[in-house]
C-alpha positions, 0 to 999 in steps of 0.5 A: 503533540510529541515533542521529541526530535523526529527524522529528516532525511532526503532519500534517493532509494527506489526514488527521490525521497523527501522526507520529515515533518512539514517538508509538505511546504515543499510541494512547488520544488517537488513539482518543479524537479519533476518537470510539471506546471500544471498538475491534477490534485488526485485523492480519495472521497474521504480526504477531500474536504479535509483540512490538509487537502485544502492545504495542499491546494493553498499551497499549490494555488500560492506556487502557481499551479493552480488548485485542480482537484480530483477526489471521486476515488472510492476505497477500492479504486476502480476502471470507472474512477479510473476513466473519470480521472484521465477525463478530467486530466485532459480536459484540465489540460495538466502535465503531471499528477500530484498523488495525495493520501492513502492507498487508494488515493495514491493507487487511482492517481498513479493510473492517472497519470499512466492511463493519461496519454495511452489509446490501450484499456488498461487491463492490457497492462496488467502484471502478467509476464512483460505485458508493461511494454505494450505502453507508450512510455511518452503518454505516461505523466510525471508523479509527485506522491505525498501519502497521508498514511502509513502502510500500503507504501504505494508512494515508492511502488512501480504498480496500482491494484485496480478492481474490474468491477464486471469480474469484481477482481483487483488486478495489479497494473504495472509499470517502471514510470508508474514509480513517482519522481518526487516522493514527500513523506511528511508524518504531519500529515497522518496525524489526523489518522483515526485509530482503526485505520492507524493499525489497518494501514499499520498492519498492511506495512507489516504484511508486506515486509513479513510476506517479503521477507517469506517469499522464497525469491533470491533478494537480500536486500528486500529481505534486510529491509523487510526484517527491520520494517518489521522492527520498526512497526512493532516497535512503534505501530502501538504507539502511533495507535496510542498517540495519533500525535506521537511524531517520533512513531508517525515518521517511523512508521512512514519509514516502514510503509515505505519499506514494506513497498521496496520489499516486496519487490521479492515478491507476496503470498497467500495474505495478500492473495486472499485479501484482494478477492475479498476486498474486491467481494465485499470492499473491506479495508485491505491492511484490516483484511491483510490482518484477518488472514495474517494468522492462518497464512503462518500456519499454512507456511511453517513448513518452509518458513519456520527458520528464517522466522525464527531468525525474525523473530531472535531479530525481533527481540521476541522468545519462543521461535515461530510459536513465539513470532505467531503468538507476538502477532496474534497479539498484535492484533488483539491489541490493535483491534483487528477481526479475529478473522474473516468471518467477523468482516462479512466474508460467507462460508459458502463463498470459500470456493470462488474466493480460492479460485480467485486467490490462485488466479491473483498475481501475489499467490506465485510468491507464496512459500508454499503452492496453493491448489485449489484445495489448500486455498480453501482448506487455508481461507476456512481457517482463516475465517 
């Protein structure tokens, strides 16, 4: 492991922030601040008989609050995984959430914790015009995140990306409490992550601070954050791939996720509006697809981008204006390991149509810098693929 000095900070921008190496010990004052004795242990499958779950819940067990563990989350979380957490929230009888690992962890638990105490389905929440209000703000229990990776930023976010798995659509849930109180960001524990889903989880924190930082909305303090949460990934996305051990690239790349998710408050596009119904489709990692559709997207948008990217990409430090950003980022992937596009995930020519409509009808396509129609969706996806 690297030794270099990395950074420690405690943040209160959008929430309660912790931030720096080993700051996990404190898990007990962070579930004290937010007002729980009681809480659910929420994570995915994959982290479940990890070392640093079980850490996580010798920690908690030694504070007091017990080691209560819910883990049946899949890599794309679902209204089923979603009804089986609150089911077992209130059989447990907790009083908060305890949001742990990547985004799908962190997404299911936030809906845990929201979903806990309403008598509504949770699709009458949905992201559409002020549909959040139809909740009970009482029945929604307190959240303490700690992500274990570094790229959807779900752990500073007021929403989750749930699928419908009749419909097999992601719809994006929202509400202001979903935001957790207390956020522990400790690169210590995304040491462990591999190198694919280093640069997967790496590349969603790109997409979001560069879809942000495209999205026409007036918002220039997302657009400043975007800006260098683009910096910093390119700066040291390649490391943390290098070096899962590097530190110094871990934290930093902890601090662009983050970014990326206060960001894109000014909205998303078409990356992100074609990543969810193929996600949904054929359950591919999001921040992999994300990367697949990233090049094509560019291309699509550079009539109403090509300035503010060429400001990007001076910012940067990259030559050569928009050709110079699009070809930084084609070899960004290339470096990383990402698809060349959509075809090489599975996705099917002949399925271009429905994932067009299903990209038009996703809340994220209303921030694309330039319409979709149906036509330019499936124009756009072929290219992509």
């Amino acid at each position: 492991m690297t030794t270099p000095e990395t950074p420690r900070a405690n943040w209160s921008y959008p929430t309660a922030i912790r931030f720096g190496a080993g700051r996990v010990a404190e898990i007990a004052d962070a579930c004290a601040a937010a007002g729980m004795t009681r809480p659910l242990l929420v994570t995915d499958r994959g982290l479940a008989g990890l070392p640093i779950t079980a850490r996580m819940q010798d920690l908690m067990e030694t504070a007091g609050l017990g080691r209560a563990l819910f883990a049946d989350v899949s890599p794309n979380p679902d209204s089923q995984d979603l009804e089986a957490g609150v089911a077992a929230f209130r059989a447990g009888g907790h009083d908060g959430v305890i949001a742990f690992g990547g985004g799908s962890g962190l997404d299911l638990a936030k809906m845990v914790a929201f979903m806990s105490g309403q008598t509504r389905p949770v699709w009458d929440f949905e992201d559409v015009d002020d549909w959040w209000t139809r909740a009970d703000p009482a029945g929604i229990a307190p959240i303490v995140a700690v992500p274990t990776t570094a790229g959807t930023g779900s752990e500073v976010g007021r929403a989750s990306v749930i699928t419908n798995p009749e419909t097999h659509t992601k719809k994006v849930i929202f509400h202001p409490r979903v935001l957790p109180s207390v956020v522990i960001c400790d690169p210590e524990l995304t040491v462990g992550m591999p190198p694919a889903i280093t640069a997967g989880t790496g590349m969603d924190a790109f997409a979001h601070c560069l879809e942000a930082y495209c999205a026409p909305s007036f918002h220039p303090m997302s657009a400043g954050i975007a800006l260098e949460g683009m910096r910093l990934v390119k700066e040291y996305l390649p490391r943390a791939f290098a070096d899962g051990r590097d530190l110094e690239a871990r934290a930093q790349m902890m601090a662009a996720a983050a970014m990326g998710a206060v960001a894109f408050q000014k909205g998303l596009g078409a990356i992100h509006a074609i990543s969810h119904p193929v996600g949904a489709i054929y359950g591919t990692h999001h921040g992999t697809t994300n990367a697949a559709a990233m090049a094509a997207v560019l291309r699509f948008n550079r009539p109403a981008i090509e300035d503010r990217i060429e400001r990007a990409a001076a910012y940067l430090g990259v030559a050569g204006g928009f050709d110079g950003f699009a070809a930084f980022v084609a070899d960004l992937n290339t470096r990383l390991g990402m698809p060349s596009g959509l075809g090489a995930l599975g996705v099917e020519a002949a399925r271009i149509p429905e994932l067009a409509t299903m990209a038009l009808r996703d809340p994220t396509a209303g921030g694309n810098p330039i319409p979709l129609t149906q036509a330019t969706a499936e124009a756009l996806i072929a290219d992509a693929m």
